[in-house]
C-alpha positions, 0 to 999 in steps of 0.5 A, a space after each residue: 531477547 532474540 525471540 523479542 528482537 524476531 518480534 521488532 523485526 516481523 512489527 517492521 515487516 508488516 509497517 513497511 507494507 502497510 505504509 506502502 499500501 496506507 501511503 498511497 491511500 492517503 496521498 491519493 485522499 490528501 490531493 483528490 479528496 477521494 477515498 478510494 476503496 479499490 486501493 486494496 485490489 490494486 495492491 493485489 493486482 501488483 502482487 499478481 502481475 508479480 507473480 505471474 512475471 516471475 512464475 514466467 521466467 523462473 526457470 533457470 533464471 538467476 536471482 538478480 533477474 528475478 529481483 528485477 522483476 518484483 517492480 512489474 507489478 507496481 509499474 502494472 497497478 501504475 499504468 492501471 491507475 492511470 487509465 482509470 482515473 481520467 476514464 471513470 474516476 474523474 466524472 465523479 469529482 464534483 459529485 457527492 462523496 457517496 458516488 465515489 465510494 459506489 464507484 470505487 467498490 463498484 471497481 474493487 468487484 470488478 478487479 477482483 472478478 479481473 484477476 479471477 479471469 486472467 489469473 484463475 481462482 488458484 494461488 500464484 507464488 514467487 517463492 524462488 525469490 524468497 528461497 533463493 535468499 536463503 536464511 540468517 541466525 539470529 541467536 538460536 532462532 533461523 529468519 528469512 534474510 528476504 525479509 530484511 529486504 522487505 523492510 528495506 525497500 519499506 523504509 527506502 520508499 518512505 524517504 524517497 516519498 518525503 523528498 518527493 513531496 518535500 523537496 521538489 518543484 512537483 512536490 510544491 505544486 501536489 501541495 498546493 494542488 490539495 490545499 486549493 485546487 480553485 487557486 492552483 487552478 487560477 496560477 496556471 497549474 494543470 490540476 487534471 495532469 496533477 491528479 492523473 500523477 497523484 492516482 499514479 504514484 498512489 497506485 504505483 505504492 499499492 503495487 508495489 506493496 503486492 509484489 514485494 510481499 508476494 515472494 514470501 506469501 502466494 497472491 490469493 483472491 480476497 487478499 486486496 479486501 484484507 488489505 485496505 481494511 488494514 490501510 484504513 485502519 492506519 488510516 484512521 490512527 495516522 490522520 486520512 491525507 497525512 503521509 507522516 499519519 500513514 508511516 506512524 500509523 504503520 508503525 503503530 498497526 505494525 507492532 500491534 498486530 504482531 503482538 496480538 498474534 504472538 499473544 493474543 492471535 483469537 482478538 488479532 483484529 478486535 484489538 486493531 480495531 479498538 487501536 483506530 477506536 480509541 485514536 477516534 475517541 481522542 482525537 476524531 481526524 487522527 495524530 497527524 490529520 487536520 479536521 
């Protein structure tokens, strides 16, 4: 019973990340129409300002400072999205789908060889985080009360992004932004600063993603491209464009690779993949997505 109740919480572990990551991907997609292959390397640059924010003041500095610190890495990816998306993204809006995929890989190489430059090659940590947090006992088994927090702050962003969305003025105007841009636009909304704040907050999600995961796994290169793999997977099983597709999605992602790594660690990925397959075969725009 305890080694299964480790396994629920490490499923939780992994859906709350991926929902951050997934979320702000399929906010992003849902508003813009946009699938925004750098979403992964935003999501690394978050966990690399984090690391280097706290590698910076970790020396005698108590917890709490260092936990105010995990958000700079999200506020980063932030300020990031919101110089990118009226500089090189917006042009590509009228264009065929193909150019913005070109443009987003484009600027995925072009944040990873970012990182590399400032960051170097090597791994950052902000371990003093996790180990400060210490441990808890759970039956006979010892797990990182660090952890909790990660599911926490996961379940935190998802309540605060439904009423977000759902229950103010702003979340109105998003809505009706995504659903008809052309009549927005006629009503007297700001369809470029809506969009600007849309590329925002997704990439604020992104990064913040990076830095809450980065105390208890270093901020390596190539991990951006390993996450959005991931988010798109969840992507694909929630419904691209659909927030309640990309908690449900996580969730689902959650659980099953944790179950393929504890009993099938060889087909991790084969079994994720035929998750998002037969969620394709089934239904083409995913449980909660609209053809």
């Amino acid at each position: 019973m305890d080694v299964l109740l480790i396994h629920i919480i490490n499923s939780l572990l992994y859906a709350s990340v991926l929902f951050l990551i997934a979320g702000g991907l399929s906010l992003i997609y849902g508003v813009m129409r946009i699938v925004n292959m750098a979403h992964g390397n935003l999501y690394a640059f978050g966990a690399y300002v984090t690391a280097w924010a706290v590698g910076t003041m970790a020396a005698g500095a108590p917890v709490p400072v260092l936990l105010m610190l995990l958000p700079v890495g999200a506020l980063a990816a932030a300020i990031l999205g919101a110089i990118l998306e009226p500089t090189l993204l917006r042009p590509f809006y009228r264009r065929a789908e193909e150019y913005q995929l070109l443009v987003t890989f484009g600027l995925l190489m072009i944040l990873e060889d970012l990182m590399r430059f400032i960051w170097g090659p090597y791994p950052l940590s902000a371990s003093e985080i996790f180990e400060n947090f210490g441990s808890l006992t759970i039956g006979d088994v010892i797990y990182p009360t660090y952890n909790l927090l990660v599911i926490g702050v996961g379940a935190a962003a998802a309540s605060f992004l439904w009423a977000f969305i759902y229950r103010t003025r702003f979340g109105v105007v998003l809505r009706a932004t995504s659903q008809n841009m052309r009549m927005a636009a006629a009503l007297g909304v700001n369809v470029n600063r809506v969009y600007v704040q849309a590329f925002t907050l997704g990439c604020f999600m992104a990064g913040l993603g990076g830095a809450i995961i980065v105390p208890s796994q270093s901020a390596v290169l190539g991990m951006g491209i390993d996450a959005v793999v991931l988010a798109f997977i969840v992507v694909v099983i929630g419904g691209l464009g659909s927030l309640e597709g990309a908690l449900v999605g996580a969730v689902i992602v959650g659980f099953v690779r944790e179950a393929g790594i504890a009993w099938f660690p060889e087909i991790e990925l084969a079994v994720l993949y035929l998750a998002a397959a037969t969620v394709l075969l089934a239904r083409p725009a995913g449980l909660f997505g609209r053809p």
